[in-house]
N, C-alpha and C positions, 0 to 999 in steps of 0.2 A: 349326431342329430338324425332322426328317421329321415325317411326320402320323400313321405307324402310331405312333415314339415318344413325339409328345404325348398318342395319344390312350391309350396304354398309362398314362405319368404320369397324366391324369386319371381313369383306370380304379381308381388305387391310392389316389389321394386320395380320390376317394366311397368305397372300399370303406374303407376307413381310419375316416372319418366315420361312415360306417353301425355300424361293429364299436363306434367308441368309446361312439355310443347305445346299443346294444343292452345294455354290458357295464353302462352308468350308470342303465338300466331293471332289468337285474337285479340290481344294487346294491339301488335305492331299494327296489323287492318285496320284496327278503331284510330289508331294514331296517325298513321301516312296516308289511310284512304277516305277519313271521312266527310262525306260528299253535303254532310251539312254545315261545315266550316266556310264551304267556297262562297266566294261574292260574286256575281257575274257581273257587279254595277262596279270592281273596283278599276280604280283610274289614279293615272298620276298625281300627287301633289304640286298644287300652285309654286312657285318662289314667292321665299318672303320676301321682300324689299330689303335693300340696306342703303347707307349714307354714305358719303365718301370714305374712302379710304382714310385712316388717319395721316398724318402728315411723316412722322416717322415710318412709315407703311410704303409709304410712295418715297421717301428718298431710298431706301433700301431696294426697291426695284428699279430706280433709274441707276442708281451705281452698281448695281448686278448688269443690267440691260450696257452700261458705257464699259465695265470691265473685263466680261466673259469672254468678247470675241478676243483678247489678248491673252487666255488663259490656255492652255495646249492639252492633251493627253499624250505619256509619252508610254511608247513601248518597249521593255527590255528582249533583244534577241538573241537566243543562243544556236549557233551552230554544229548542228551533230550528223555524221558524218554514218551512214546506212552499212552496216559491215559485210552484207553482202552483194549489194551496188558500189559499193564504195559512193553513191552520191551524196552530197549535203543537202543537209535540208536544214531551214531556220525554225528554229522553233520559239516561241514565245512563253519567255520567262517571268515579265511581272510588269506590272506598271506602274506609272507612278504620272505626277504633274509637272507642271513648267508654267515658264511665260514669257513672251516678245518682247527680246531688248530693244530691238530697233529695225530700222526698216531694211539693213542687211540681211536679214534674216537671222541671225544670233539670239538663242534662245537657252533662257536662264533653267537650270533645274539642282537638285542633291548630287550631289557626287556617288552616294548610294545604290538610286536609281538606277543607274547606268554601271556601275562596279563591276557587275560577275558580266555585262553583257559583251558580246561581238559584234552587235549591231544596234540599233533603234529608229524605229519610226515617230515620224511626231502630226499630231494629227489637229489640226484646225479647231474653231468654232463653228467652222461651216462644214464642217465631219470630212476635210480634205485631206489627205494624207502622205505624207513627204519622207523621205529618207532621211537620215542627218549622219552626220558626221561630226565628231569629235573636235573644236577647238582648243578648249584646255579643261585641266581638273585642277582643283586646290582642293584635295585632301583631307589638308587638316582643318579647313573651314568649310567639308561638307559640302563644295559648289560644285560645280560645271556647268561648261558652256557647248554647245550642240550650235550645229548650224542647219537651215535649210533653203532650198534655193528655190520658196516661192514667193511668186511676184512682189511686189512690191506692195502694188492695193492690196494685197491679199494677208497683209501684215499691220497690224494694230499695236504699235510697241504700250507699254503699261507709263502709266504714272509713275514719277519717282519721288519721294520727299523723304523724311528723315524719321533718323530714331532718335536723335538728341535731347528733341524736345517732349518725349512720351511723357503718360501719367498715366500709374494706375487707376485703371474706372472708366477709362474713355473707351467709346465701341470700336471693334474691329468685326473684318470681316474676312472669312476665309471661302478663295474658289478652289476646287479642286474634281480630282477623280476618285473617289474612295472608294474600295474594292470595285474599281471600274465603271462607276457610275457618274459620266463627264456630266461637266457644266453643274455641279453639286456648290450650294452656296450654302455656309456655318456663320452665325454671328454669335457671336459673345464681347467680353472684355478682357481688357488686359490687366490678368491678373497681379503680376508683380515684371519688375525690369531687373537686370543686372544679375539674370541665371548664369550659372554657368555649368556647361553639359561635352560630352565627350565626344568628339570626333570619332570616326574609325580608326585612325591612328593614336588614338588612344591621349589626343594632345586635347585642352581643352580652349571650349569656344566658348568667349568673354560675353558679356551685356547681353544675352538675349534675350529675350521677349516671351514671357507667358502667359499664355492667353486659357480662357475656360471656352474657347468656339472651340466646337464638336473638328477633331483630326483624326483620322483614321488613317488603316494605310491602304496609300493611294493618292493622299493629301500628297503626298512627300515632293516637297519640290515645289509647290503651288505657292502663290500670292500669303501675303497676310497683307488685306488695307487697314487705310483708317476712313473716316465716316466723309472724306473727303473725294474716297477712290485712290488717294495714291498708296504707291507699295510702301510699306514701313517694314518687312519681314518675309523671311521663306520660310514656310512651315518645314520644320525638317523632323522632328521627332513626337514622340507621346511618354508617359510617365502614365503604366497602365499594366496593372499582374496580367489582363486577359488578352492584352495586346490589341482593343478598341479603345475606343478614345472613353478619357474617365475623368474629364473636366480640365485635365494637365496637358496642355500642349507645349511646345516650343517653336519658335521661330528666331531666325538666323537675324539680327539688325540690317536693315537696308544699308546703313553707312558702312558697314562691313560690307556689303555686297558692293555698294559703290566704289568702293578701295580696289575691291580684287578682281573684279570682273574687269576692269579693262585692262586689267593687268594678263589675265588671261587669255584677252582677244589680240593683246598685242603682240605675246611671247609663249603663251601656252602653256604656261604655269605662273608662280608663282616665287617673288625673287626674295627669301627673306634676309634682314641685316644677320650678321652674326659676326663672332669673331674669331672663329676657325679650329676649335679646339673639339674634341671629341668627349663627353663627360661620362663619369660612371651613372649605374643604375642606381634609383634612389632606393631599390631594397640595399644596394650593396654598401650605400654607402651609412647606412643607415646601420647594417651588420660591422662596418669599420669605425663606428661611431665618429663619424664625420657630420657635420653640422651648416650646410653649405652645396654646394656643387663640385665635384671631386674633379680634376682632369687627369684624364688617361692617358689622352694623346694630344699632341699641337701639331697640326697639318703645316708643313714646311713650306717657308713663304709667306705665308698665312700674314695676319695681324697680330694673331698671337703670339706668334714666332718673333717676331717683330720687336715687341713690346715683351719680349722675354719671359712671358708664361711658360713655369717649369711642368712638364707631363710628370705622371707614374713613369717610374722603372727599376728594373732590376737591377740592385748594384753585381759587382763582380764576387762577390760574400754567397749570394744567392738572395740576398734579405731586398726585401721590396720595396722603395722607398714611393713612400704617398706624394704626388704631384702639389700643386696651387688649389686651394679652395676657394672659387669664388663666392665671397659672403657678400657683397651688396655691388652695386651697380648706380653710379653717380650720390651716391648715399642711400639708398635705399633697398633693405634689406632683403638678400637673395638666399632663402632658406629649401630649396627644390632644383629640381629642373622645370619645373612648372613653371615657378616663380623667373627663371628666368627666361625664357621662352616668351612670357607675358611682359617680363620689362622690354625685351630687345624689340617689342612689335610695336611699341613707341616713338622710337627711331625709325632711320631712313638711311638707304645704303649710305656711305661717305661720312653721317655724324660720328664725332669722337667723345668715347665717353669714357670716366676713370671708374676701372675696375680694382675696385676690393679685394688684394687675396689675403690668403691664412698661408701663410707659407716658416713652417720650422716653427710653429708657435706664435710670429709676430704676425702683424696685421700688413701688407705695403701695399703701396699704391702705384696704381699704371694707367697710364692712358693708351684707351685704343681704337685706332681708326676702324668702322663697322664694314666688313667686304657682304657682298651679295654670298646667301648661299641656298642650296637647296632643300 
């Protein structure tokens, strides 16, 4: 290309450039500064009027207003240790919810919650804040119990009523801290009863409660009421790809809480019946085409021992002979270790119940006294 024509081209393109500035400054002027838009006369809007509250309106704020001060924030704390001070320091891991058992200061939350922590604080309705200490954890029902040593006025234990008598459709109410945002109030319904959803331990928790009030996490460990105020549930989980709440909550039954919790405050766990034997995994047993509950092992002493349940073992051949399959439990058929887990939580340390085994091909039967186990 010649040089007077490129230099002409480049003459057109800056001027081009330049204009489209100019045009996009006097845009913006005529749009942010113009001084014939402004009102000097303008002034606040009046309030409209309005009528009372609706009546469902107003009980939802008195049963927020009578239940929050019993609702807690709790904080998980991890201690880490400065590698060249050597000093610790706490650092804060996550939060979560709770609520006031009672005027000891015994305070309800997730086993969750508090899992990876070293310490925790638990913090008021009146934004006071207390150390706790660990009473007990039950695990495989997701609870804990926390204590804190304030005052007595300064504790507002919760409502308790039941789960027996739920229906889906009826309102609940959820108080919580979601992503750290206390005194947070969710209503919905209860969507469907008799979930059943997974422990940490991988064990599953019976009858619970699912509700479509907004759970997030933070919820975990808070209240679920009913339209009453009293507690029916602990929010313990969500069913959610983005891990917010996505209409799918769950919460623990309050009659399970009622069971465990003072069990917990009196012994710091949890005593469950069993009858002493140790069983295989159900992939394994499942690979052995076993149809039932396999036993490995029988703890010496035991009930099982007792009542002559044969373990697995090695004969003197090398060949491995399959123990007792327990297939049902007072007639009712035991097809897991699920399945049996969920029957024995039926009973009560000391009942005697006839176990079903598969042994050599026949079916026989045994009765077995239920010992406490861990």
């Amino acid at each position: 290309m010649p040089r007077t024509k490129r230099r002409f081209v480049w003459t057109y393109v800056w001027g081009a450039a330049a204009l489209s500035t100019l045009v996009f400054l006097i845009a913006k002027q005529t749009w942010v500064g113009s001084a014939s838009l402004n009102d000097p006369r303008a002034a606040a809007r009046s309030v409209a009027p309005r009528g009372e509250l609706w009546s469902d309106e107003k009980s939802t704020i008195t049963l927020f207003r009578q239940a929050s001060p019993s609702v807690v924030n709790i904080t998980a704390i991890g201690v880490q240790r400065d590698l060249f001070t050597l000093n610790l320091y706490q650092i804060p891991q996550g939060t979560g919810s709770g609520f006031i058992w009672d005027k000891s200061g015994n305070v309800i939350t997730n086993f969750h919650v508090i899992q990876e922590a070293d310490a925790a604080q638990v913090t008021l309705g009146d934004q006071s804040t207390w150390k706790a200490r660990v009473v007990g954890m039950a695990p495989d029902k997701d609870l804990a119990v926390l204590r804190i040593d304030a005052p007595a006025d300064r504790l507002r234990p919760i409502p308790v009523g039941t789960s027996k008598d739920l229906q889906v459709g009826q309102y609940v109410f959820a108080i919580g801290n979601p992503f750290g945002l206390d005194q947070t109030l969710t209503t919905g319904v209860i969507s469907a009863l008799g979930r059943e959803i997974e422990s940490v331990t991988r064990r599953p928790i019976q009858g619970v409660i699912q509700t479509d009030a907004a759970i997030n996490p933070g919820n975990s460990g808070g209240p679920l009421l009913d339209s009453a105020g009293r507690l029916i549930g602990v929010n313990a989980a969500i069913y959610s790809p983005s891990g917010t709440s996505a209409g799918i909550g769950f919460a623990i039954p309050v009659d399970t809480v009622n069971r465990i919790v003072p069990e917990l405050i009196r012994y710091g766990k949890v005593t469950r019946p069993g009858i002493g034997v140790q069983i295989a995994e159900e992939q394994l047993a499942e690979r052995l085409g076993v149809t039932g509950v396999l036993v490995v092992d029988v703890v010496p002493g035991s009930a099982a021992a007792k009542a002559g349940i044969q373990p697995t073992r090695r004969e003197s051949s090398g060949r491995v002979r399959l123990g007792d399959v327990i297939v049902a439990i007072d007639g009712i058929k035991v097809e897991s270790p699920n399945d049996l887990f969920l029957l024995l939580e039926r009973y009560k340390v000391g009942d005697v119940v006839n176990v079903s085994l598969l042994r050599d091909g026949k079916i026989v039967q045994t009765k077995v006294a239920l010992t406490a186990v861990q």
